[in-house]
C-alpha positions as CSV (number, residue, x, y, z in Angstrom):
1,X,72.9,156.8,-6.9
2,X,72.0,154.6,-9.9
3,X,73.7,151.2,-10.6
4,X,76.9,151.3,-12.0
5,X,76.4,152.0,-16.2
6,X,77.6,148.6,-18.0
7,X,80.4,150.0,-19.9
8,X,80.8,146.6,-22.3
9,X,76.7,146.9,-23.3
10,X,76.9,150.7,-23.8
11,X,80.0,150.0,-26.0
12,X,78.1,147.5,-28.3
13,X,75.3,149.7,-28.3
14,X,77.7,152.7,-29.9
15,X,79.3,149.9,-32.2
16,X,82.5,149.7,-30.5
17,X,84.6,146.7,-31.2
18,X,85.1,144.9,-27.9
19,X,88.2,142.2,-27.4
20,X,88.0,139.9,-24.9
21,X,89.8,137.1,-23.1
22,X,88.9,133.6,-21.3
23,X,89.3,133.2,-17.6
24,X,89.5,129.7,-17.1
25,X,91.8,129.0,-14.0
26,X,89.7,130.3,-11.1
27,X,91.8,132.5,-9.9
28,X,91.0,135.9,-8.6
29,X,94.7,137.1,-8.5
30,X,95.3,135.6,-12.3
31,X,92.2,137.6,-13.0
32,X,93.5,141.2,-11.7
33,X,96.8,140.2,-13.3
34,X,94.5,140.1,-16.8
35,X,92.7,142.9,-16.0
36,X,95.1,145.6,-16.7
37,X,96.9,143.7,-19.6
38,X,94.1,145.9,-22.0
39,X,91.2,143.5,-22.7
40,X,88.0,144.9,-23.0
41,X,86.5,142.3,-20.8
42,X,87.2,138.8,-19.5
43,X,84.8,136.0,-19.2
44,X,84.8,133.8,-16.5
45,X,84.0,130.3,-17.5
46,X,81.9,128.4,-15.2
47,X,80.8,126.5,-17.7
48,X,84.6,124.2,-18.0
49,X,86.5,126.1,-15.5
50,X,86.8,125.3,-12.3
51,X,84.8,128.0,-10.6
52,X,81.9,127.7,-7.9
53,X,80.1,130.9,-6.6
54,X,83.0,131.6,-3.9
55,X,85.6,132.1,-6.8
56,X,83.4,133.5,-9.7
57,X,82.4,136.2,-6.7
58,X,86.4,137.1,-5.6
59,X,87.0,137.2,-9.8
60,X,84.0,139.5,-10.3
61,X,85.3,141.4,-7.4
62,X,89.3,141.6,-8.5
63,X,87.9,143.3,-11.5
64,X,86.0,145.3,-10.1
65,X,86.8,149.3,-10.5
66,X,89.2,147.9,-13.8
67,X,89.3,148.8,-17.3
68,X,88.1,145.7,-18.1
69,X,84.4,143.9,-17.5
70,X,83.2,141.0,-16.2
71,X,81.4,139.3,-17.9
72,X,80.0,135.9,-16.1
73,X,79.7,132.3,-18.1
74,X,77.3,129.7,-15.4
75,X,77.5,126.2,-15.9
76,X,73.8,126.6,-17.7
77,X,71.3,129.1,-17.9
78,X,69.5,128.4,-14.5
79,X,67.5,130.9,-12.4
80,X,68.8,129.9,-9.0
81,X,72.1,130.6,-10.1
82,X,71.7,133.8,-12.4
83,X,70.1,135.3,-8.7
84,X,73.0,134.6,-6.9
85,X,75.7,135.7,-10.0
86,X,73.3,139.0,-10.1
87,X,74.2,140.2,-6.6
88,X,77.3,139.4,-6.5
89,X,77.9,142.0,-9.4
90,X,77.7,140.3,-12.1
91,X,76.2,142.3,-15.0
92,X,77.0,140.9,-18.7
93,X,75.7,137.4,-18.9
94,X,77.2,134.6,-21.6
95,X,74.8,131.7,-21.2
96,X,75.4,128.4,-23.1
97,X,73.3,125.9,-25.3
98,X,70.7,128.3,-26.1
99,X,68.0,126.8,-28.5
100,X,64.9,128.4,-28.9
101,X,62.9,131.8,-28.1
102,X,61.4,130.1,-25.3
103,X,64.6,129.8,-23.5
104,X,66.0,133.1,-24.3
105,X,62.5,134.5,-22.9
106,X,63.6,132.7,-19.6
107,X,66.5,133.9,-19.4
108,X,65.9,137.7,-19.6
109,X,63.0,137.2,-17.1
110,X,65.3,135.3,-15.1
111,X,67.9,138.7,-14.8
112,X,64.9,141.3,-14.2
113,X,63.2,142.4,-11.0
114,X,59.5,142.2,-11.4
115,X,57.6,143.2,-12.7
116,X,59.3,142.1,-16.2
117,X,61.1,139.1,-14.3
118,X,61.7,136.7,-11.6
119,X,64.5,138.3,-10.0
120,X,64.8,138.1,-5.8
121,X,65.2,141.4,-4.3
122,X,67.8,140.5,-2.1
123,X,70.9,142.4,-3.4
124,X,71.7,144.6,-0.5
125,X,72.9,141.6,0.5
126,X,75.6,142.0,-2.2
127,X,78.2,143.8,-4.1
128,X,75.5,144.4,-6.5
129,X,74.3,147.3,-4.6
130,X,77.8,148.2,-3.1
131,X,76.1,146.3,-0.3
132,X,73.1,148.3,0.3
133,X,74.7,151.7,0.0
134,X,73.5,152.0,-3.4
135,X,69.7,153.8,-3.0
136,X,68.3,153.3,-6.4
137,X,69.6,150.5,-7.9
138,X,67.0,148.0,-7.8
139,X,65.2,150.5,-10.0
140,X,67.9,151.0,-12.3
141,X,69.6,147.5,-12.4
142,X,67.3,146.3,-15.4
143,X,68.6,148.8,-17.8
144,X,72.4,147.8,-17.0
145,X,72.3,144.1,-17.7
146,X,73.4,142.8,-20.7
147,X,72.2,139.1,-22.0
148,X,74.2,137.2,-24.6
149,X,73.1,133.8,-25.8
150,X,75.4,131.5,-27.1
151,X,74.3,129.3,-30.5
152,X,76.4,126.3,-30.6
153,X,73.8,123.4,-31.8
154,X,72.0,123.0,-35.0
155,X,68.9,123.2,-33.2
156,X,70.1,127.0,-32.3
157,X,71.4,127.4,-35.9
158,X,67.6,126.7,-37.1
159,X,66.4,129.1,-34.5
160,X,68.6,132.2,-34.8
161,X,66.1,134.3,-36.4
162,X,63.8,133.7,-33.3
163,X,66.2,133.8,-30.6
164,X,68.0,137.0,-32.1
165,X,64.0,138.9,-32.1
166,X,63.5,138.6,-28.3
167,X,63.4,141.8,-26.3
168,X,66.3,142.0,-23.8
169,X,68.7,139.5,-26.0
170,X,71.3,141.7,-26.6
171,X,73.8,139.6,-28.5
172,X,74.6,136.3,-29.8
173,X,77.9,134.4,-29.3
174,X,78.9,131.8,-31.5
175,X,80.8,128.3,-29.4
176,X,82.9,127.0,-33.1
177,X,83.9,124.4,-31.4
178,X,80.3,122.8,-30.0
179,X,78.8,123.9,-33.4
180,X,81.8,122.1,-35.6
181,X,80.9,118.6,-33.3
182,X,77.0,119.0,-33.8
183,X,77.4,119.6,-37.2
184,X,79.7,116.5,-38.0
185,X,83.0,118.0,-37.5
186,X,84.5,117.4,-34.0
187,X,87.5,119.2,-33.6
188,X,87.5,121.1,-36.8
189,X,85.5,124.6,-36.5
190,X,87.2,126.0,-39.9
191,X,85.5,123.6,-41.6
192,X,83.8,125.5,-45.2
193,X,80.2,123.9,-43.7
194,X,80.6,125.8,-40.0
195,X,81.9,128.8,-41.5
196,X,79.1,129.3,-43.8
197,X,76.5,128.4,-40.6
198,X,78.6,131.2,-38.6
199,X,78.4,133.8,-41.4
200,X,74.3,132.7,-41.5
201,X,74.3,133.4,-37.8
202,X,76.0,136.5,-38.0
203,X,74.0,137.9,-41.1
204,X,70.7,137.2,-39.0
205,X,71.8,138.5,-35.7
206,X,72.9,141.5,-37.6
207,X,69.6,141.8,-39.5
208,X,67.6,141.8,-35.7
209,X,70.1,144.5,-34.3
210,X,72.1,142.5,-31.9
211,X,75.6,141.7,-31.4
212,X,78.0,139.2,-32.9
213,X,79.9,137.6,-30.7
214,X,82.5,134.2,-31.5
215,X,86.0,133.4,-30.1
216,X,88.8,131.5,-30.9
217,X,92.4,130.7,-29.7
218,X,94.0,130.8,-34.0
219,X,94.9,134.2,-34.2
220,X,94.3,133.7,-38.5
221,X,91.0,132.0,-37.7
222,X,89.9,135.3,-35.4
223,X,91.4,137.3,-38.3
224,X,88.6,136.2,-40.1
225,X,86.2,136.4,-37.6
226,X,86.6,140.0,-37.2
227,X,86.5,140.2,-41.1
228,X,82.5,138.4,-41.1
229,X,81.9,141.4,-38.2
230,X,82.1,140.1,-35.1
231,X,81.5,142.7,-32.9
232,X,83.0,141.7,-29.9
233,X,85.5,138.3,-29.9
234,X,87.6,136.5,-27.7
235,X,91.0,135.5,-28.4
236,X,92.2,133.1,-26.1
237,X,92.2,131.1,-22.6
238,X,94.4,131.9,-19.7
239,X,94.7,128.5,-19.6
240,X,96.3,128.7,-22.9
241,X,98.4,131.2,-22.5
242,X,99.7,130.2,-19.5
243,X,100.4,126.4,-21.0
244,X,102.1,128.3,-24.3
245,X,104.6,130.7,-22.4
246,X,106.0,127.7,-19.7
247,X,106.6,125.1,-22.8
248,X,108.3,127.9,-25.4
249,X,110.2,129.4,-22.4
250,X,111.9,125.9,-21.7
251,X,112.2,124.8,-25.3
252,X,113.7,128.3,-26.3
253,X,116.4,127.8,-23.3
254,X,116.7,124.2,-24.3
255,X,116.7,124.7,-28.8
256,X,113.9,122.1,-28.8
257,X,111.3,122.6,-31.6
258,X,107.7,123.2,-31.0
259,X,106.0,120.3,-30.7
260,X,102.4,119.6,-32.8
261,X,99.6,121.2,-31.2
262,X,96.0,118.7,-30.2
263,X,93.6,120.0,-27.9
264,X,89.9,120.0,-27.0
265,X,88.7,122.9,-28.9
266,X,89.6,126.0,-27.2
């Protein structure tokens, strides 16, 4: 018995678009609810959601044996935390504010047992290993875990060519929203400047034979996304979902207009 085959890394690896959704609310039932509404996988966001390990560990577990994949955003790329995400089951890894080779490096030593990383072998502690009833997995776990970076800087942006060459990267993901505000443009990712840095990003990640990864919550501006070649995109936030059906379910009952939309970039 071998760990359980990453079914979102195998599907980039066959070129298989992947569509995904933001799990923001940390909530493991809100999670199982999204897990059988046909996404590819869900990401939940420990980065701006409110999620500690107790709640990122029940969502990880709600989708577990679901058609859709978890994949696992920390706060920031940090060993002591990857350890504990990896045995609770985490497999697919979105890690923020990457900006050089030398951090990507970390990171996929960070996810490996030794001797290609720092990993603890601790996991039949965990649902990792379906809790120790899983013989071989911590010789088979390395080949199953799936590290994307995220470029969202202009320090990234200058580095892509490096960060998309290291061994064990397996995709970059594009933040439109922390790349507009670094590059000048708070609040306005479409702007002609950020799209031609996310089409540079994409051309180069391409080039290195990794994955393209963005999202979005404009269903025109992911439109065009998919167009540039993402590979795998997300298309919204619980959170926004949720916020859109309660306010056009009351104004539709109540012939109000839809008010102006302002947010904070998802």
């Amino acid at each position: 018995m071998t760990a359980p085959k990453n079914a979102f890394k195998a599907a980039l690896r066959e070129g298989r678009f992947q569509l995904g959704l933001w799990a923001a609310l940390g909530s493991a039932y809100a999670a199982e609810i999204l897990s059988t509404s046909g996404y590819d996988w869900l990401l939940i966001d420990g980065e701006h959601g409110p999620n500690d390990m107790p709640l990122i560990s029940a969502q990880i577990g709600a989708l577990r044996h679901t058609p859709t994949h978890a994949m696992v955003r920390p706060p920031m790329g940090e060993a002591w935390i990857l350890k504990q995400l990896l045995d609770q089951g985490a497999q697919t890894f979105l890690i923020p504010m990457v900006e050089s080779a030398e951090e990507a490096k970390a990171l996929v030593r960070a996810l490996r047992y030794p001797p290609h990383g720092i990993r603890g072998v601790g996991a039949g502690l965990g649902r990792a290993s379906d809790f120790n009833r899983t013989p071989d997995y911590i010789t088979t776990a390395n080949d199953q875990i799936c590290l994307i970076v995220q470029v969202e800087n202009r320090a990234g942006l200058a580095a892509v060519d490096e960060i998309a060459a290291v061994d064990g990267v397996d995709g970059i993901f594009i933040g439109p929203s922390d790349l507009a505000a670094d590059m000048g443009h708070l609040g306005n990712p479409g702007a002609p400047e950020v799209l031609e840095a996310i089409k540079h990003i994409f051309a180069r990640t391409k080039a290195h034979g990794k994955a393209r990864g963005i999202m979005t919550v404009s269903l025109p501006q992911a439109e065009v996304y998919r167009d540039l070649g993402a590979d795998f995109l997300a298309i919204g936030t619980d959170v926004n979902c949720l916020v859109s059906a309660v306010e056009n379910l009351r104004r539709s009952f109540l012939g109000e207009k839809e008010a102006e939309k302002r947010g904070g970039g998802y």
